[in-house]
C-alpha positions in Angstrom: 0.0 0.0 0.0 1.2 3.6 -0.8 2.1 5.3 2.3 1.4 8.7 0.7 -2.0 7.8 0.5 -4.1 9.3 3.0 -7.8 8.9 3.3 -8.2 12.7 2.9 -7.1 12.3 -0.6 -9.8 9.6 -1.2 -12.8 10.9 -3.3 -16.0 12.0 -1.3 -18.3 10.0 -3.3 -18.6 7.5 -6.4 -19.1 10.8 -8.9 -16.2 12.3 -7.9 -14.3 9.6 -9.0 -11.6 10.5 -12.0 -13.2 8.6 -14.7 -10.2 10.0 -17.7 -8.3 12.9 -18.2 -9.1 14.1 -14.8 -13.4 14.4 -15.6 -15.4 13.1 -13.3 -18.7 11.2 -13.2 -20.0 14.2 -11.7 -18.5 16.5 -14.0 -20.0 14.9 -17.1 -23.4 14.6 -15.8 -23.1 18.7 -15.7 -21.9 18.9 -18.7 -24.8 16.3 -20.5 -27.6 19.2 -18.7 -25.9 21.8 -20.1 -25.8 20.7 -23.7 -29.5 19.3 -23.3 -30.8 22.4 -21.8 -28.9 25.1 -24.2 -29.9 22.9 -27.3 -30.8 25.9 -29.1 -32.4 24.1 -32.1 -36.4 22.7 -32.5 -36.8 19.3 -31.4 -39.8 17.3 -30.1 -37.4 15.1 -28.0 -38.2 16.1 -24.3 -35.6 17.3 -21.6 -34.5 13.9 -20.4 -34.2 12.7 -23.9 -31.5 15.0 -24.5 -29.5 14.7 -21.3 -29.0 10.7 -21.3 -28.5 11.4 -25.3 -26.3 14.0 -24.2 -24.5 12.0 -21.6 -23.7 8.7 -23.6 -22.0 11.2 -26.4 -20.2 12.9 -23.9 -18.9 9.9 -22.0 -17.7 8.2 -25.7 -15.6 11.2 -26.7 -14.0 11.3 -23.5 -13.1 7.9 -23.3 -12.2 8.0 -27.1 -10.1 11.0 -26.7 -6.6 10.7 -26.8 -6.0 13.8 -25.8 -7.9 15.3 -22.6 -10.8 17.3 -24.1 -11.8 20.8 -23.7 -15.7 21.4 -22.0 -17.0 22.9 -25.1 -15.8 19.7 -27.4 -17.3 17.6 -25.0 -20.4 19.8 -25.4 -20.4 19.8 -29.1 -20.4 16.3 -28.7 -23.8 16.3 -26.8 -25.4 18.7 -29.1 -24.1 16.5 -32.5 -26.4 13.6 -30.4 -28.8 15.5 -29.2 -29.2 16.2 -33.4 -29.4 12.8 -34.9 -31.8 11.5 -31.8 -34.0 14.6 -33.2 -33.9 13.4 -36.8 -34.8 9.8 -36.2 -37.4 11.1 -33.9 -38.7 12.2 -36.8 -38.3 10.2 -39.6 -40.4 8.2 -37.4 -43.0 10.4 -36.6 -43.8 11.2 -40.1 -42.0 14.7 -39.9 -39.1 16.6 -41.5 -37.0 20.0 -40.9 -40.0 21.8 -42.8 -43.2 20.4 -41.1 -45.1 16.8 -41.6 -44.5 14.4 -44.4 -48.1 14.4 -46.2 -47.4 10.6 -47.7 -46.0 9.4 -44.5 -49.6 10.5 -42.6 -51.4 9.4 -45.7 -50.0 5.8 -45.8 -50.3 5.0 -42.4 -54.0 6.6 -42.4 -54.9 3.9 -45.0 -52.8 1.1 -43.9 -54.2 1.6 -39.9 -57.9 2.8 -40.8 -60.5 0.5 -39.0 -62.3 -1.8 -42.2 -66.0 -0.2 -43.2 -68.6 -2.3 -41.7 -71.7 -2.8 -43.3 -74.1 -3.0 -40.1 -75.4 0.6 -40.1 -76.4 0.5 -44.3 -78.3 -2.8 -43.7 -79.9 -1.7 -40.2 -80.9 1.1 -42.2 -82.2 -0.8 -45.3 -84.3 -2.8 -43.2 -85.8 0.0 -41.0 -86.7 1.8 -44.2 -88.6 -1.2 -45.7 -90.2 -1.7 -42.1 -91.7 2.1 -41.9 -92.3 2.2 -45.4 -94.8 -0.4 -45.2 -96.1 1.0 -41.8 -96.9 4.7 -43.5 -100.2 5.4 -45.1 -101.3 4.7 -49.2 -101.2 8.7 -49.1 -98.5 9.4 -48.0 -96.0 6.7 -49.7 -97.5 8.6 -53.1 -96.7 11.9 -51.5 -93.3 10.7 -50.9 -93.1 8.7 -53.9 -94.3 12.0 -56.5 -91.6 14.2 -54.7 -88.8 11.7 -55.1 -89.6 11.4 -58.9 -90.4 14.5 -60.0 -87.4 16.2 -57.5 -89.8 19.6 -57.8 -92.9 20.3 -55.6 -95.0 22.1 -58.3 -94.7 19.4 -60.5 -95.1 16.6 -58.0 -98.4 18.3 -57.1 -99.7 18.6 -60.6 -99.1 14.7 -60.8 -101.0 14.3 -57.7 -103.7 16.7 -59.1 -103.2 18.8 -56.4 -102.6 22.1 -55.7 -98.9 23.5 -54.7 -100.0 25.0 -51.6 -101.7 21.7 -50.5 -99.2 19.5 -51.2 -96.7 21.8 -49.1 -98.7 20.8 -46.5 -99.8 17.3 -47.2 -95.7 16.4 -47.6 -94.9 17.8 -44.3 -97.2 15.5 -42.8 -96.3 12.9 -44.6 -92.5 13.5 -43.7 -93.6 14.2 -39.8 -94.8 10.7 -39.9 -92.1 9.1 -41.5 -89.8 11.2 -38.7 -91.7 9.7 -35.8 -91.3 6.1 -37.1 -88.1 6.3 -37.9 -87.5 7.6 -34.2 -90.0 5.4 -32.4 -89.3 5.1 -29.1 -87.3 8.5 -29.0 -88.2 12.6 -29.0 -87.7 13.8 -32.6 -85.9 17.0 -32.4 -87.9 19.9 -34.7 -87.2 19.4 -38.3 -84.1 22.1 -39.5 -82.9 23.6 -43.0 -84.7 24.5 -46.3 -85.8 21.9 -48.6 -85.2 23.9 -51.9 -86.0 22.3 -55.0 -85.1 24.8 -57.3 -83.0 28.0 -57.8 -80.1 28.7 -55.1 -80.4 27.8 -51.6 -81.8 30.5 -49.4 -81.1 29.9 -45.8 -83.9 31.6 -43.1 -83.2 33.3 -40.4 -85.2 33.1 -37.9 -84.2 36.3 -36.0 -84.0 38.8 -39.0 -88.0 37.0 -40.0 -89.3 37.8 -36.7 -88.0 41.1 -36.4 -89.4 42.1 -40.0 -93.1 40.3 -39.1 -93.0 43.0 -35.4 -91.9 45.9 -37.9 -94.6 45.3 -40.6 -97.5 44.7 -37.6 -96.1 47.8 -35.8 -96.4 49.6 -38.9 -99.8 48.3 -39.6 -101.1 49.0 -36.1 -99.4 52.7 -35.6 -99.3 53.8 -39.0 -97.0 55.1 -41.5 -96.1 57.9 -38.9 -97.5 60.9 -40.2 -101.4 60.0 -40.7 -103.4 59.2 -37.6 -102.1 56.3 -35.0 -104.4 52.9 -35.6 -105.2 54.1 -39.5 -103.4 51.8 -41.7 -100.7 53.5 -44.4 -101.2 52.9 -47.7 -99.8 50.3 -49.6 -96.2 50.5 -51.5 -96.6 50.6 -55.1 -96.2 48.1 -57.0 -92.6 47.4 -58.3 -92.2 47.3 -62.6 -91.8 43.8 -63.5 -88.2 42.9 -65.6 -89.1 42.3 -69.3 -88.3 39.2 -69.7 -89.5 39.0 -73.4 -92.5 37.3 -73.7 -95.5 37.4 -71.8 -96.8 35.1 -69.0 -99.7 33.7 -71.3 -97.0 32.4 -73.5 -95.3 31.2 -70.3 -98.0 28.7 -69.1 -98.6 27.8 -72.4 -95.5 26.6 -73.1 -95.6 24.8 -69.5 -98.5 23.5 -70.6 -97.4 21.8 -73.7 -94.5 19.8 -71.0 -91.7 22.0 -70.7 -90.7 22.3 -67.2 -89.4 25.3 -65.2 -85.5 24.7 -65.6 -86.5 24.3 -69.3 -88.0 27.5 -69.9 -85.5 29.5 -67.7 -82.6 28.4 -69.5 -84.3 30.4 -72.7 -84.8 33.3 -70.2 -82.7 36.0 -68.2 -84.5 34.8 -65.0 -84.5 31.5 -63.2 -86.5 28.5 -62.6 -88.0 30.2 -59.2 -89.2 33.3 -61.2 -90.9 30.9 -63.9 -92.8 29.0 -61.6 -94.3 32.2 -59.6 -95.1 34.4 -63.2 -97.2 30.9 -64.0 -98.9 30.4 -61.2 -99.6 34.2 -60.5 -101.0 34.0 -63.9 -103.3 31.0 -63.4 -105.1 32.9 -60.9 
């Protein structure tokens, strides 16, 4: 044994230890949080990630040094890790320097996706047979005339009917086909336009009710400068587009089969416009 040996000279602990070229166990686990918490680059690899990356780069360099290392190449050495642990991160992931990899997020969407199931199509087939044959001769034609025709005005004029009737018979129709199809549940109130033809035109309900208060204010109080409770006279009547021809010639060319969206596409005006001049003029 080395009588200059003293146990004063004796490390304090395992980390003070000289591991080579005079570092310390303790001094490379400082070093391994330095370089993982002044990584100044993006990376999704969290804080402990970087350190043991960190630490097993450190430890190799120094042990593969032949020459005691400076801090900061010990450092670099943590960083350089701390870099290709960040780029296999995410090659894996599906990402790159510049954001996601659309083909890698597409392939694995398709290859991973759950199979379609058909359950819910043939539930759904069956429960329509079933309340099919539970609704009424009158309304399966109602139904029936509107799914042919794919327009109101001329599913009533199969029916015989008029339009403002079969408004009203088909939302009957479709309340009961709502309340079999839900039996056994509360059917929430039915939602959105059913428009036919022209461009859809969604309702609001607040700006409607607002114009109905207006218009029976109006009608109520007057125009504002007659006498309170005396009606104001009506708004003239606006001048009608020349659309050129006349409405006669209109319901007579309905008459002979042409339908709506056949006669607008001859005129400036649409399908929506035809079907109101023709019935305003068969009254």
């Amino acid at each position: 044994m080395n009588s200059e040996y003293s146990v004063s000279d004796a490390p304090t602990s395992l980390e003070d230890a000289p591991l080579r070229h005079g570092y310390t166990a303790r001094a490379l686990a400082r070093l391994a949080n330095y370089a993982a918490t002044q990584y100044r680059y993006p990376t999704p690899l969290p804080w402990e990630e970087r350190r043991d990356a960190a630490w097993s780069a450190i430890a190799e360099h120094l042990y593969t040094a032949t020459e005691p290392p400076a801090y900061w190449d010990l450092i670099r050495a943590g960083w350089n890790a701390i870099a290709v642990h960040t780029r296999k991160h995410r090659s894996t992931h599906g990402q790159t320097q510049h954001g996601s990899a659309p083909q890698f997020h597409r392939y694995w969407m398709l290859a991973a996706a759950p199979a379609g199931s058909p359950e819910e199509r043939v539930v759904e087939r069956l429960a329509l047979d079933q309340i099919w044959a539970a609704l009424s001769p009158r309304n399966q034609d109602l139904i029936r005339a509107l799914y042919d025709h794919g327009d109101y005005a001329a599913a009533a004029e199969s029916l015989g009917l008029p339009v403002s009737s079969f408004y009203s018979l088909i939302s009957r129709a479709r309340r009961a086909f709502t309340a079999l199809w839900l039996e056994g549940e509360t059917p929430t109130r039915a939602w959105g336009n059913d428009v036919r033809t022209g461009r859809d035109r969604p309702k609001y309900v607040t700006t409607t009710a607002r114009q109905r208060t207006r218009k029976r204010t109006h009608r109520t109080q007057g125009s504002g400068s007659g006498t309170p409770g005396t009606p104001s006279p009506g708004r003239a009547p606006r001048n009608r587009r020349d659309i050129g021809t006349t409405d006669t010639e209109l319901v007579a060319r309905y008459d002979s089969g042409e339908s709506y969206r056949e006669i607008a596409a001859t005129l400036p005006i649409g399908a929506t416009a035809v079907r109101t001049r023709i019935l305003n003029a068969r009254t």
